[in-house]
Structures are given as structure tokens and as C-alpha cells.
VOBA-1610 file (N, C-alpha, C; in pm, whole numbers, padded with zeros to 5 digits, always signed):
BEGIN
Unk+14514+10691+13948Unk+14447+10561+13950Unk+14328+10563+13855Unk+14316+10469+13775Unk+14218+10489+13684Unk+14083+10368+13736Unk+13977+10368+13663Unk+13897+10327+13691Unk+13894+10173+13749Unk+13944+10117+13612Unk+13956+09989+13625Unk+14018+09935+13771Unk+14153+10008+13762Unk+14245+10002+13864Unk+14211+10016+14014Unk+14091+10109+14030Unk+14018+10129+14201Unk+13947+10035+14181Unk+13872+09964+14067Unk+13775+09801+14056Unk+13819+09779+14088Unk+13927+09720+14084Unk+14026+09608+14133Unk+14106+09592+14227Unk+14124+09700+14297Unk+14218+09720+14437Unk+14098+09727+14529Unk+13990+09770+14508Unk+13939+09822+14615Unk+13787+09728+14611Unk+13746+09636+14506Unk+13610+09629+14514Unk+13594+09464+14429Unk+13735+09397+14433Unk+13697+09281+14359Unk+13722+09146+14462Unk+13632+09096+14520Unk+13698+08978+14611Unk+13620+08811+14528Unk+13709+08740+14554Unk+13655+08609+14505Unk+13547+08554+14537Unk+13444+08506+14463Unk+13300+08517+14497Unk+13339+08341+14564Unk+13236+08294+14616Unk+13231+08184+14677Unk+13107+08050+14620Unk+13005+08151+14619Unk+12837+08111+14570Unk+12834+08111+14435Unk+12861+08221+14397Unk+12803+08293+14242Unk+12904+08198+14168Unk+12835+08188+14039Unk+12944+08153+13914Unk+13026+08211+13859Unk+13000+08346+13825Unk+13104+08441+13811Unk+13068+08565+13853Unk+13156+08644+13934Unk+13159+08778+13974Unk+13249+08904+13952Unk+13266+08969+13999Unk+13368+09086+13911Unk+13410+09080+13830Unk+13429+09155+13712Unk+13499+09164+13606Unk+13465+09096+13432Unk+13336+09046+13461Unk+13306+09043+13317Unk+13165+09131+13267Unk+13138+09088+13142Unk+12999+09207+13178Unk+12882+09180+13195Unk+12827+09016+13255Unk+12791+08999+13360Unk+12817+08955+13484Unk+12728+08931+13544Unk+12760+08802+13687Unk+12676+08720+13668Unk+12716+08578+13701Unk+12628+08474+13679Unk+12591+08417+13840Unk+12464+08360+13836Unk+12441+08312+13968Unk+12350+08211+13918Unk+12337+08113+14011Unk+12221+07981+13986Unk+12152+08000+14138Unk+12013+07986+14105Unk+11943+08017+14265Unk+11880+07871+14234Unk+11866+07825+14381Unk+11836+07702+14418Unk+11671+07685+14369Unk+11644+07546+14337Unk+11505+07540+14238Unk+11401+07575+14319Unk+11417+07559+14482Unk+11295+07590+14571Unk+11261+07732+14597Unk+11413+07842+14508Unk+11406+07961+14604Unk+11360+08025+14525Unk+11229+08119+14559Unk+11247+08312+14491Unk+11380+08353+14563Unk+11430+08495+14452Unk+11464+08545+14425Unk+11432+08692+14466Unk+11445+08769+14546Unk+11425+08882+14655Unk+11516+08963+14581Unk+11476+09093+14514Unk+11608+09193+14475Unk+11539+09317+14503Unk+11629+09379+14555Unk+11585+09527+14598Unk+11747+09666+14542Unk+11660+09776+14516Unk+11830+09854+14505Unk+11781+09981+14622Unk+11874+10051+14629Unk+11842+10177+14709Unk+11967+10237+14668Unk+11908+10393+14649Unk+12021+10515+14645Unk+12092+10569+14750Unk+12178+10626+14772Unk+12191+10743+14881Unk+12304+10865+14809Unk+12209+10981+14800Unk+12292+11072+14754Unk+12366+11211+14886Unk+12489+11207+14816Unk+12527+11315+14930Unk+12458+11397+14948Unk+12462+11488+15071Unk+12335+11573+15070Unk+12226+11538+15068Unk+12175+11472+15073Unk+12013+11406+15039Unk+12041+11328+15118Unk+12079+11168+15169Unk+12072+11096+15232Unk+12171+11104+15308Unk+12316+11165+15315Unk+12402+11125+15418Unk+12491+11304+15405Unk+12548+11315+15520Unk+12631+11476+15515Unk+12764+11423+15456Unk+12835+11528+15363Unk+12941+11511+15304Unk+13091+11457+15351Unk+13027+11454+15507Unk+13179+11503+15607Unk+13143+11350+15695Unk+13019+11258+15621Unk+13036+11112+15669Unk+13146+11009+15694Unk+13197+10967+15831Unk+13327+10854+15841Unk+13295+10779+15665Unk+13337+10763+15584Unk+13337+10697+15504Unk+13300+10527+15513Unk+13368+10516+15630Unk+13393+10337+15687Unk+13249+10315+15722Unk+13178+10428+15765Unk+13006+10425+15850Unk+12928+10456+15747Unk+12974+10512+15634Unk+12872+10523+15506Unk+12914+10392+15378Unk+13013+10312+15412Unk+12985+10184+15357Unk+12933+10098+15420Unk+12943+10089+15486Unk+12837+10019+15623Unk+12667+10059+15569Unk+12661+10154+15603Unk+12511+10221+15578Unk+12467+10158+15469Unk+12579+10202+15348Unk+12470+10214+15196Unk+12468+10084+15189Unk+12486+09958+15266Unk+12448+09809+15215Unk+12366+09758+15343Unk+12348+09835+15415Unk+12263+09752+15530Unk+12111+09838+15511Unk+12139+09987+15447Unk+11983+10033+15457Unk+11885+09927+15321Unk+11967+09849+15235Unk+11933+09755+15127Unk+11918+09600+15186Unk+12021+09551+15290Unk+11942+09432+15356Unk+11869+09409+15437Unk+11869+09564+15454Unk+11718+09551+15537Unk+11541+09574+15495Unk+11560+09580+15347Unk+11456+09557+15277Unk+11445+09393+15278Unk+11535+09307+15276Unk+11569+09140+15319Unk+11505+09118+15349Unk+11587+09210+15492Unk+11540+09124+15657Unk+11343+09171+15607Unk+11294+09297+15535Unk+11148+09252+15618Unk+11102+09135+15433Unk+11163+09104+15371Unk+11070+09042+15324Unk+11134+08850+15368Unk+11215+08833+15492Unk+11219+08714+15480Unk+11336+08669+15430Unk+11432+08761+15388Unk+11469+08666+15261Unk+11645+08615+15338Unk+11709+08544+15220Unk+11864+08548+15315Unk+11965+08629+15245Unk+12032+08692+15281Unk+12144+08771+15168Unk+12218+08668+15109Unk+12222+08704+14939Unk+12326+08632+14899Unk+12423+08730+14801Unk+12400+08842+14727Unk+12492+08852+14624Unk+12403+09029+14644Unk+12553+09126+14589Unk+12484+09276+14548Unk+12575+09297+14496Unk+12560+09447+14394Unk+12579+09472+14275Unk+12625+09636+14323Unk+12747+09716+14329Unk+12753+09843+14369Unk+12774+09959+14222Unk+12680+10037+14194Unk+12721+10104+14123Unk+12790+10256+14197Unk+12859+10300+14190Unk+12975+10404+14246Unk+12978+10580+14180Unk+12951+10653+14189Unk+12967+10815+14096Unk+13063+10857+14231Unk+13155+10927+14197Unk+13300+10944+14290Unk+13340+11091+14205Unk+13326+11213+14305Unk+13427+11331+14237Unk+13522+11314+14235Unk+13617+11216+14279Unk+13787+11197+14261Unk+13810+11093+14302Unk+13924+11000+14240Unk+13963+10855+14301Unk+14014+10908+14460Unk+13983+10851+14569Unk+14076+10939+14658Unk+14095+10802+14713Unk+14201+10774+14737Unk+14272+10636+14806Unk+14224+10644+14968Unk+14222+10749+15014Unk+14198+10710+15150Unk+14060+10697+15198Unk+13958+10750+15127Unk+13875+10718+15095Unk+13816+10601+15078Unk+13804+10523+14978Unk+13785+10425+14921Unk+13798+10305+15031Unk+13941+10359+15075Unk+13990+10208+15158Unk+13884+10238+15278Unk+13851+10356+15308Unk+13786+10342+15459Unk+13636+10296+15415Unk+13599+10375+15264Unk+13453+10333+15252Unk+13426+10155+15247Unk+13502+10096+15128Unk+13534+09960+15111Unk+13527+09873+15211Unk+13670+09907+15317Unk+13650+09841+15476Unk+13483+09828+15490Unk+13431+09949+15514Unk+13286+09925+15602Unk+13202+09842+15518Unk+13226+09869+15395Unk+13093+09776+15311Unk+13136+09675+15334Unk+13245+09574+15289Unk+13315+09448+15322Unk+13245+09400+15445Unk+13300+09436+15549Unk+13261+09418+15700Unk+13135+09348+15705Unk+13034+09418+15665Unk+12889+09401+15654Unk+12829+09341+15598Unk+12911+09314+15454Unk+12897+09252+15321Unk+12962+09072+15384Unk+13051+09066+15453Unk+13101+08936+15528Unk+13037+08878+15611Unk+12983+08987+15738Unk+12904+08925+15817Unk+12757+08851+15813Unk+12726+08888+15666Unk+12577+08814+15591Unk+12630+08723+15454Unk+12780+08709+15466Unk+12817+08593+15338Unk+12738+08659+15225Unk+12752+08775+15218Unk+12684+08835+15061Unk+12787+08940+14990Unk+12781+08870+14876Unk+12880+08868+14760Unk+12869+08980+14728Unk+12979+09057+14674Unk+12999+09135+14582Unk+12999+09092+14419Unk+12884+09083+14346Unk+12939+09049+14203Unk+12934+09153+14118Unk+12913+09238+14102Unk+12945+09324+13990Unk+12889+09493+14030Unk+12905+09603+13942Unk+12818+09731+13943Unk+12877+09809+13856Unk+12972+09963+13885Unk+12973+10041+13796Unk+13000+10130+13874Unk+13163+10223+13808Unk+13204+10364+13855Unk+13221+10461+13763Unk+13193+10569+13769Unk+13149+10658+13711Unk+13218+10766+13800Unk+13301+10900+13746Unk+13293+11015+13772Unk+13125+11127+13775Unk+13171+11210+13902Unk+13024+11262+13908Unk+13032+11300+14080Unk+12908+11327+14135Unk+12887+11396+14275Unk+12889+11228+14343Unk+12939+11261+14447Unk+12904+11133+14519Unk+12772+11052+14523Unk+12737+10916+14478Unk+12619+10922+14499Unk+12608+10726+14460Unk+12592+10632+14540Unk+12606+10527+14607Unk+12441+10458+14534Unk+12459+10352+14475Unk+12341+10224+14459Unk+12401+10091+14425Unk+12322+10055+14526Unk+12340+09917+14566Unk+12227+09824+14497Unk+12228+09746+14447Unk+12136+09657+14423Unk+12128+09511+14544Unk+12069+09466+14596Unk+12071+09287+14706Unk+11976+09205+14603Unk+12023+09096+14616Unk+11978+09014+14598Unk+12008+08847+14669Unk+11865+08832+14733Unk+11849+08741+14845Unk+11775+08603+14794Unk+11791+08525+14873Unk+11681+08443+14841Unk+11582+08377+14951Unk+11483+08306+14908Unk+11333+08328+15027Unk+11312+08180+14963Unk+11275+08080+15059Unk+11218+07986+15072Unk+11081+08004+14967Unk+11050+07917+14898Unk+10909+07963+14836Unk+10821+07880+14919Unk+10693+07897+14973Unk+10607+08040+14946Unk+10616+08122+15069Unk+10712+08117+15145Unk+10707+08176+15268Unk+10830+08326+15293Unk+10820+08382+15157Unk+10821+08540+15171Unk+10746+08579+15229Unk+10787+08674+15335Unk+10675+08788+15433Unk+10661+08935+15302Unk+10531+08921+15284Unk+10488+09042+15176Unk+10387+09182+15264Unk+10362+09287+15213Unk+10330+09351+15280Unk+10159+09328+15266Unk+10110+09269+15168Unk+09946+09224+15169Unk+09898+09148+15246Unk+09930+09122+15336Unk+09892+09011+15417Unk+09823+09011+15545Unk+09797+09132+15579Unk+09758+09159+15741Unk+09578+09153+15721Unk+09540+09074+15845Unk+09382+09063+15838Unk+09315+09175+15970Unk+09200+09168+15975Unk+09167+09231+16034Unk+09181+09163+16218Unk+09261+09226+16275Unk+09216+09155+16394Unk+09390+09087+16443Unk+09446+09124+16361Unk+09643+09150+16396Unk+09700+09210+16476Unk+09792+09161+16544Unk+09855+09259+16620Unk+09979+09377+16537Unk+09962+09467+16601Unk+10094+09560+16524Unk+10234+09558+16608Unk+10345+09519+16540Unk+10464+09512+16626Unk+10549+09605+16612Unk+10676+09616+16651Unk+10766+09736+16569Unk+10918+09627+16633Unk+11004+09628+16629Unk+11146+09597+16650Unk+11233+09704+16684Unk+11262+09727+16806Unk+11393+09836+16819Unk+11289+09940+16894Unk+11418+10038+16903Unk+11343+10160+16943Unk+11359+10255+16807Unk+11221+10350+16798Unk+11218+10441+16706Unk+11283+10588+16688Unk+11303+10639+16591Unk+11322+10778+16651Unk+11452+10810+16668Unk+11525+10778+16669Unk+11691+10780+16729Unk+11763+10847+16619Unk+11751+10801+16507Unk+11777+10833+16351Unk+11741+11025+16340Unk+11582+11016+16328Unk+11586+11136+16315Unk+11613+11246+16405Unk+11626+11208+16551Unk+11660+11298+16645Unk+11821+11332+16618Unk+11895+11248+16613Unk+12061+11233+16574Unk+12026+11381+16421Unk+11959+11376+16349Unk+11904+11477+16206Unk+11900+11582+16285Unk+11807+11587+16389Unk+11798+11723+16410Unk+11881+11785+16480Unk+11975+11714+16574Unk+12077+11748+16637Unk+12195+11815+16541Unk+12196+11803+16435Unk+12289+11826+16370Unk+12223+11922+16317Unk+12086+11962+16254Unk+12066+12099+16229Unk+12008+12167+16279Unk+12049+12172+16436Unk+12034+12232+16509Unk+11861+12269+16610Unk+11785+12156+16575Unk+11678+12178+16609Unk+11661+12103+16740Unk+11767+11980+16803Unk+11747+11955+16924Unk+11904+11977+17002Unk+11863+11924+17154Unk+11962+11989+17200Unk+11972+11815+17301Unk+12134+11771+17278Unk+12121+11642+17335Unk+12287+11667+17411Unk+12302+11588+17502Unk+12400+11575+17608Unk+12536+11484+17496Unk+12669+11472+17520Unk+12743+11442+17452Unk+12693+11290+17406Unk+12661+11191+17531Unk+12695+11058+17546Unk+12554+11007+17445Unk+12439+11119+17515Unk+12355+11119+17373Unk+12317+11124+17251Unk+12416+11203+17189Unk+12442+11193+17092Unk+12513+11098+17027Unk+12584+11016+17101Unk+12675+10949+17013Unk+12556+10799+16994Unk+12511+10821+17125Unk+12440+10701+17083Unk+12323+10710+16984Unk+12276+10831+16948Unk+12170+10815+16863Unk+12225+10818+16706Unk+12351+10904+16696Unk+12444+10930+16570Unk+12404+10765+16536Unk+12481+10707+16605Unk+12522+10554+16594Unk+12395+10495+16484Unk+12268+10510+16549Unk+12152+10457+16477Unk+12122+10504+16364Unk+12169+10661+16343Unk+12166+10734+16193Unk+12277+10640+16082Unk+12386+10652+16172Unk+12540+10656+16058Unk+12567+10487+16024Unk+12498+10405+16143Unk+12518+10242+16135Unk+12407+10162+16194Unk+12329+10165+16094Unk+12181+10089+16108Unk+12252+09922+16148Unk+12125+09909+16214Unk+12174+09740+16212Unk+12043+09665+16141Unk+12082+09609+16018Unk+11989+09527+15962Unk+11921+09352+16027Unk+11781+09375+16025Unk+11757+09338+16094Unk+11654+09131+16015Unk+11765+09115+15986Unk+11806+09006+15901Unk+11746+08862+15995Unk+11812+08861+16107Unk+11741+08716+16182Unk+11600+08720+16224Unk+11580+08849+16268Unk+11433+08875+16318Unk+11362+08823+16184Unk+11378+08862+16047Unk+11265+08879+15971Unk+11312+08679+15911Unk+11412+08675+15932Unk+11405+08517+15894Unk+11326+08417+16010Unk+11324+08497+16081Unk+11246+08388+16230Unk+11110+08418+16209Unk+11026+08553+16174Unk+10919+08569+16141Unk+10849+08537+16055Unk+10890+08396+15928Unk+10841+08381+15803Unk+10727+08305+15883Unk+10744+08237+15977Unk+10621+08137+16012Unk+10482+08205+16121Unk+10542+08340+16143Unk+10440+08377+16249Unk+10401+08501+16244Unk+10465+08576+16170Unk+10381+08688+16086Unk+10312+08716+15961Unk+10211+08793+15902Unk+10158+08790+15830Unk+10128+08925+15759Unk+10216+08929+15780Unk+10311+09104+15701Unk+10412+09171+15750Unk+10503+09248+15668Unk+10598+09287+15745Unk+10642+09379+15661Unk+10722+09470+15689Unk+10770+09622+15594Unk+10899+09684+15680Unk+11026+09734+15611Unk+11123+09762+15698Unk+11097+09892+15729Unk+11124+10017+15831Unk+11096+10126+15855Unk+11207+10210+15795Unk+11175+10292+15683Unk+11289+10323+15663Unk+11237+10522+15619Unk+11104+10507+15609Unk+11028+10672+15551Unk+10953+10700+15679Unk+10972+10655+15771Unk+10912+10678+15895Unk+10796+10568+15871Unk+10766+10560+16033Unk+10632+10429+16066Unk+10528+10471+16006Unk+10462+10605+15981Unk+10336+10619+15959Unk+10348+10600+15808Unk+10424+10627+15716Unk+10437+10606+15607Unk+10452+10465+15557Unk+10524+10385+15660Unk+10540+10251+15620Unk+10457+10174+15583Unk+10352+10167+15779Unk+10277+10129+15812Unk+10139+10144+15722Unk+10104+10264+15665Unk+10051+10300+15541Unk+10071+10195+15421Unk+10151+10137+15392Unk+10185+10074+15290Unk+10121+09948+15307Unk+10159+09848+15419Unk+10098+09731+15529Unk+09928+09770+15442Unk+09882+09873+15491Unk+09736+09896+15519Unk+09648+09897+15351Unk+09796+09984+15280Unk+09694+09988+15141Unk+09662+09856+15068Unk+09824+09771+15094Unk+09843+09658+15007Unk+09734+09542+15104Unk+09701+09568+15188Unk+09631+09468+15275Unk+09513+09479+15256Unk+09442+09584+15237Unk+09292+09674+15193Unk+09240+09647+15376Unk+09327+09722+15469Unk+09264+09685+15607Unk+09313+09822+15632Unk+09268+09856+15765Unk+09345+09991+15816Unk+09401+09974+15945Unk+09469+10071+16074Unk+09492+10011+16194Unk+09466+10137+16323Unk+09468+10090+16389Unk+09471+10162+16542Unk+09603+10156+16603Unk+09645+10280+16650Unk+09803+10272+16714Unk+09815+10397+16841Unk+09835+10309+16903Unk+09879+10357+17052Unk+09982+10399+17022Unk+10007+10578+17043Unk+10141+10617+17021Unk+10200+10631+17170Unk+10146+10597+17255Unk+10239+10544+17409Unk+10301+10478+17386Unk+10235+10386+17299Unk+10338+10223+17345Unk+10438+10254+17289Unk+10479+10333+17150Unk+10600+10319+17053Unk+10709+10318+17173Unk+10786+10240+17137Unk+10903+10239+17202Unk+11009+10346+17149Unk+11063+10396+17240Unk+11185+10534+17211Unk+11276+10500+17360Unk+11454+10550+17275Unk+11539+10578+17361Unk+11449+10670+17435Unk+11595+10645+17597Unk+11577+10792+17660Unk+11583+10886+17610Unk+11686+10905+17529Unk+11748+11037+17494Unk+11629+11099+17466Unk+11522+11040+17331Unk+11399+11071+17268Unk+11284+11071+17375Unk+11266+10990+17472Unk+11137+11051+17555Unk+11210+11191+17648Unk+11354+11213+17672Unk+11372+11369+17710Unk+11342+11463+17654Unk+11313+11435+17523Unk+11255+11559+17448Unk+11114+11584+17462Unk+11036+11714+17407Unk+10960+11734+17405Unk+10773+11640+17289Unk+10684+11653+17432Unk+10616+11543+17300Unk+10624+11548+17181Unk+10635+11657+17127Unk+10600+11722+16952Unk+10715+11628+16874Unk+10811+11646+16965Unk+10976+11600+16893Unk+10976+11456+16875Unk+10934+11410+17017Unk+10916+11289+17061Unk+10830+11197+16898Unk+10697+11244+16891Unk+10627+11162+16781Unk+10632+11216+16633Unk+10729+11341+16633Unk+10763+11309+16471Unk+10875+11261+16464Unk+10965+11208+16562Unk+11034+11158+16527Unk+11027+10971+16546Unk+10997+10944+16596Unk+10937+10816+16628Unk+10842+10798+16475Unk+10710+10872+16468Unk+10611+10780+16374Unk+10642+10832+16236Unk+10736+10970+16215Unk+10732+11003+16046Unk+10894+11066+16051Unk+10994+11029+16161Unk+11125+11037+16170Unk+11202+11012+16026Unk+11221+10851+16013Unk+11260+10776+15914Unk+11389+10727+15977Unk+11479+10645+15839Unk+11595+10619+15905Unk+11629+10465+16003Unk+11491+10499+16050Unk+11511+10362+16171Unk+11574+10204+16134Unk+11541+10166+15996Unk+11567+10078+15963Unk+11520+09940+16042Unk+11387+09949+16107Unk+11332+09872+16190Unk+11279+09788+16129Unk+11168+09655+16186Unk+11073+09627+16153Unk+10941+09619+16182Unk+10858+09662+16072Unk+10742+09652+16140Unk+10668+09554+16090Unk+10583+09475+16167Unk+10490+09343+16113Unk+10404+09297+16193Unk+10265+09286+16135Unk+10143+09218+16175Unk+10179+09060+16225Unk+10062+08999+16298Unk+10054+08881+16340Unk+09952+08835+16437Unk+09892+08752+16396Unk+09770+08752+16445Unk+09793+08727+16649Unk+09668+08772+16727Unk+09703+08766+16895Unk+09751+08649+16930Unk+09726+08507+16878Unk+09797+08395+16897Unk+09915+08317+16900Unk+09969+08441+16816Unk+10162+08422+16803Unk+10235+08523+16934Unk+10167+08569+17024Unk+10205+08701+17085Unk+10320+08654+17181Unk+10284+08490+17210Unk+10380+08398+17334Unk+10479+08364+17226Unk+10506+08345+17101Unk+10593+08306+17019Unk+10675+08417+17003Unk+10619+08558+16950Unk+10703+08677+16963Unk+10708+08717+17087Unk+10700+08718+17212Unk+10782+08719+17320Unk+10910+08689+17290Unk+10906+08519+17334Unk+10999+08394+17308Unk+11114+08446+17169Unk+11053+08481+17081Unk+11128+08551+17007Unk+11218+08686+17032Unk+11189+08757+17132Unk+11253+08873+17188Unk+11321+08807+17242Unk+11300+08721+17331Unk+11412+08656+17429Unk+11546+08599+17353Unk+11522+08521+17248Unk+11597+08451+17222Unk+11698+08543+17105Unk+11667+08640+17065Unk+11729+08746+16958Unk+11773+08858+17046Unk+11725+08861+17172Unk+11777+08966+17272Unk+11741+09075+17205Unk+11645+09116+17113Unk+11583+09216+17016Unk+11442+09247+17111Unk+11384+09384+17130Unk+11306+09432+17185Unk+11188+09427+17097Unk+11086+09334+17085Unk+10984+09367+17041Unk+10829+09425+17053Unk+10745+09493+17036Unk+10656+09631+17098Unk+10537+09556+16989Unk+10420+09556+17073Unk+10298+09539+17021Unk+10228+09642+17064Unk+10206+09776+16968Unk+10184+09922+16932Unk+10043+09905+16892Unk+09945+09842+16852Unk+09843+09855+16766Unk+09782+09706+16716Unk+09665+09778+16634Unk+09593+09663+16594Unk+09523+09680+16428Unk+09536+09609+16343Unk+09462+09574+16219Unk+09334+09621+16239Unk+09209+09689+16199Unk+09082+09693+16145Unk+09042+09678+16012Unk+08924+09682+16043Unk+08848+09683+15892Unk+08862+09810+15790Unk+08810+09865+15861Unk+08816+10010+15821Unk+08931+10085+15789Unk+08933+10168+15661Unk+09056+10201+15588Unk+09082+10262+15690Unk+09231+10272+15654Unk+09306+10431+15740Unk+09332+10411+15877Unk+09453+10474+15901Unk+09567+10470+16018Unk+09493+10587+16124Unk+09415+10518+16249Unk+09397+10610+16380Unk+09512+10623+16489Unk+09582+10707+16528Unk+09651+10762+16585Unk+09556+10764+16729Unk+09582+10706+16859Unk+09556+10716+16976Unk+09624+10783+17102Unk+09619+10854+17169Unk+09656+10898+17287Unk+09667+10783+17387Unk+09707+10827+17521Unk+09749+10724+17614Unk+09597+10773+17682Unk+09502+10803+17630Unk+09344+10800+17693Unk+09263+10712+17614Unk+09312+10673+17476Unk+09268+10596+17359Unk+09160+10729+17294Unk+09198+10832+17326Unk+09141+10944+17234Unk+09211+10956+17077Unk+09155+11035+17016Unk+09245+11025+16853Unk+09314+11175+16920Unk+09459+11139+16878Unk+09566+11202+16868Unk+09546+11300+16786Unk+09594+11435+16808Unk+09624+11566+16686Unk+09689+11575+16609Unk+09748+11476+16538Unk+09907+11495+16542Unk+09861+11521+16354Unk+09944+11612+16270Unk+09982+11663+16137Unk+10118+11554+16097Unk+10112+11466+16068Unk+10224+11375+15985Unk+10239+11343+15913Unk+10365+11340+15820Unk+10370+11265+15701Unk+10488+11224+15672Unk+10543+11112+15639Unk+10601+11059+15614Unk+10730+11127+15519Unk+10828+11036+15507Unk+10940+11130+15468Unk+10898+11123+15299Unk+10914+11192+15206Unk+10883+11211+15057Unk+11022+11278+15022Unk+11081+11262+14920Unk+11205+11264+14804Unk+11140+11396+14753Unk+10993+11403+14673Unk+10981+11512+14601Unk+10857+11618+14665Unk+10822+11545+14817Unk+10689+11609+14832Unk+10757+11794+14871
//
């Protein structure tokens, strides 16, 4: 099977939105005159981001939802992505299982496939999204004032505990594992939450290098700093059975989670309730905005925490 030939069996469907998609050497799209334009890409290389011996069907899934969920935190709606592909061998059975999962995911947010690029080489997956956002009501990460509440979406931690289970650094019961695998191998992007939040938050960032790293980001681009109750973080069981140490690096500098995290001032707090209710999504008010630079870490005494963290780094 040659190149062209897996384009086309495996990765060309009729666009709906776009003007033109697969198969020329561009794609054309017209975005509506009111909308920005939201584009984000993300990598995932074997070994580096996913184990070699990944369901294929759960790593097409993955490599397009850990990208709309840069979306979901800026607001935006999925409309169109771009897959570029490096493949050590055409392998048919393959393909069809990886394809299935991206499709799936790629359907359930009406976002297009229009164009990318395959290449022989080590396995190694980029996606480009591109969304669109109401103008001016993108959620950006500069935006948090002093005197915000800190939220999170989901439970934390699940991702990297499922990591360590596999290299051997925790020790989890069968039924546990599958459920935390689940949160590693098939994030759920968290797309309605961050479209319901354009009107009542005032920053937002997806969790994807762990919270403390994220949350860091919130703080620089904001020029504010915050206070965080690491009680409140919300964690599976599986993760409060473990030991504290395990418990908060995997929760605040884990990664993976694919959560959201976002400021909002104490007056929206009955709106994000109401918002948990109605998304059946768990939402956690962890902390608070200050003046003062820099992320304090609290105990369940409101003492400063000991804790050595850092966020996940590519080259640190």
C-alpha cells in the first residue's frame, strides 16, 4: 500500500463545513466574520508520550482529544484539524483501529478532517485543531484578578498514577487500574464546560503538564499569584489509597489530566455550582488569586506545604 493509497482508504472523509479538504495542497475554510480563529497543534511521540504496545483505537482517540482540549480551555468550538502521520510500516490493521478512534472523536465534535501529511519514520502523531470563538469572548489565560476563585474540573491524578502503575512504582487492585488506565489512554475533552464558561470565568488553561505547572502559567500571564489548598484537590479513590507523597505529585505535577482549570471571581460560585449540576461534571474550588507573585501550596492546617514540585518538562 503506498502512501497515497492509506490517504485515501484510511483518512479521507467528505468535509461538510470546509471548502475544500483532503487531497489538494491546500484546505480551504471561510470562518464566520464574528469569529476568531483558535488553532493549536500537539505532538505525541512513541515512547515519550504514549507506550508502543498502545490499543491503537485509544491512541487515535487520545492524539485528537489531548488537542481539543486546548479548545475546550480557550472557549472555542471544534471545527476542522489537520493530521500529520510518521508510520514505520503501512500496517492495515493498524491504521483501521487507529483511524476508527480518531473518527469517533473527530464525529462526536463535527470536526473535520482537512488535510496533513505521511511520512515513513518512528511513530510519531501531530495534530493541528482549529476552532472557532465568538469574538471577544475567548477565555485567555491573562485574565485572573486578584481576589478569584481557583477551580479545577474532574478528578486529578488518575493519568499519572495509571504511569506509575505501569513502571512499576504503584501498586493498584485490577478494577483500579482499569479505571485510571482509562483517564491515561482516553481523556475526555472537556469542550462544553469551557463553552459554558466564556461568560463566568476569567481565565482558564487545560491541565495537561500537571496543575502546578499550568496553574503557573494563569499566574505569570495574569501578573497575580495564588493560594491552594492541596486538601481540597479532588482525586479518585484509587489515588487518595495511596500514599500522601504519591497522592500530590500526582494530582498537582502528575500531568495528563486533561482537565480544566479556571479562575472566577466569588460571585459566579452559585453559577458554577448550577453548572456542575447541569454538565453532571464535578467542579472543585481549590484556591484563591493574590497579589503577590507565586503559587503557595497549603496544608489542611493552612500551613505552607513541603512539597519539591515541578511540573512535567520535555527537556528539563
Amino acid at each position: 500500500m503506498g502512501e497515497f493509497d492509506l490517504i485515501k482508504r484510511y483518512f479521507t472523509r467528505k468535509v461538510r463545513r470546509a471548502r475544500l479538504g483532503v487531497g489538494d495542497d491546500c484546505a480551504l475554510i471561510a470562518p464566520m466574520l464574528d469569529m476568531d480563529l483558535a488553532i493549536s497543534t500537539d505532538m505525541l511521540v512513541s515512547g515519550r508520550h504514549f507506550f508502543p504496545f498502545m490499543d491503537p483505537r485509544k491512541l487515535g482517540h487520545k492524539a485528537l482529544a489531548v488537542n481539543l482540549s486546548d479548545l475546550a480551555a480557550m472557549g472555542a468550538v471544534p471545527r476542522y484539524f489537520t493530521l500529520s502521520l510518521a508510520l514505520p510500516k503501512a500496517d492495515d490493521v493498524w491504521l483501521e483501529s487507529f483511524s476508527t478512534g480518531l473518527f469517533e472523536l473527530a464525529e462526536a465534535y463535527s470536526c473535520e478532517l482537512i488535510g496533513g501529511d505521511t511520512t515513513k519514520g518512528a511513530l510519531t502523531i501531530s495534530i493541528t485543531v482549529i476552532g472557532e470563538s465568538r469574538r471577544p469572548f475567548a477565555l485567555l489565560r491573562s485574565g485572573a484578578k486578584a481576589g478569584d476563585d481557583i477551580w479545577v474540573s474532574g478528578e486529578l491524578g488518575d493519568a499519572a498514577l495509571a504511569l506509575r502503575f505501569f513502571q512499576k512504582k504503584a501498586k493498584l487492585s485490577e478494577s483500579e487500574f482499569t479505571r485510571v488506565r482509562q483517564k491515561l489512554e482516553t481523556p475526555q475533552p472537556r469542550i462544553s464546560l469551557g463553552l459554558a464558561l466564556r461568560p463566568i470565568a476569567s481565565s482558564a488553561i487545560d491541565i495537561s503538564d500537571g496543575l502546578v505547572g499550568d496553574l503557573g502559567h494563569i499566574l505569570t500571564a495574569s501578573g497575580v499569584g495564588a493560594r491552594i489548598d492541596v486538601g481540597a484537590i479532588p482525586v479518585s479513590t484509587a489515588l487518595a489509597a495511596q500514599s500522601g507523597t504519591l497522592q500530590y505529585r500526582c494530582a498537582l505535577a502528575g500531568g495528563d489530566d486533561y482537565e480544566l482549570c479556571f479562575t472566577a471571581s466569588p460571585e459566579r460560585r452559585e453559577a458554577i455550582d448550577q453548572l456542575s449540576l447541569s454538565l453532571g461534571l464535578r467542579l472543585t474550588r481549590i484556591g484563591e488569586i493574590v497579589p503577590e507573585a507565586g503559587l503557595m501550596l497549603l496544608d489542611k492546617d493552612g500551613n505552607p506545604a513541603n512539597f519539591s514540585l515541578q511540573a512535567y518538562d520535555h527537556f528539563a
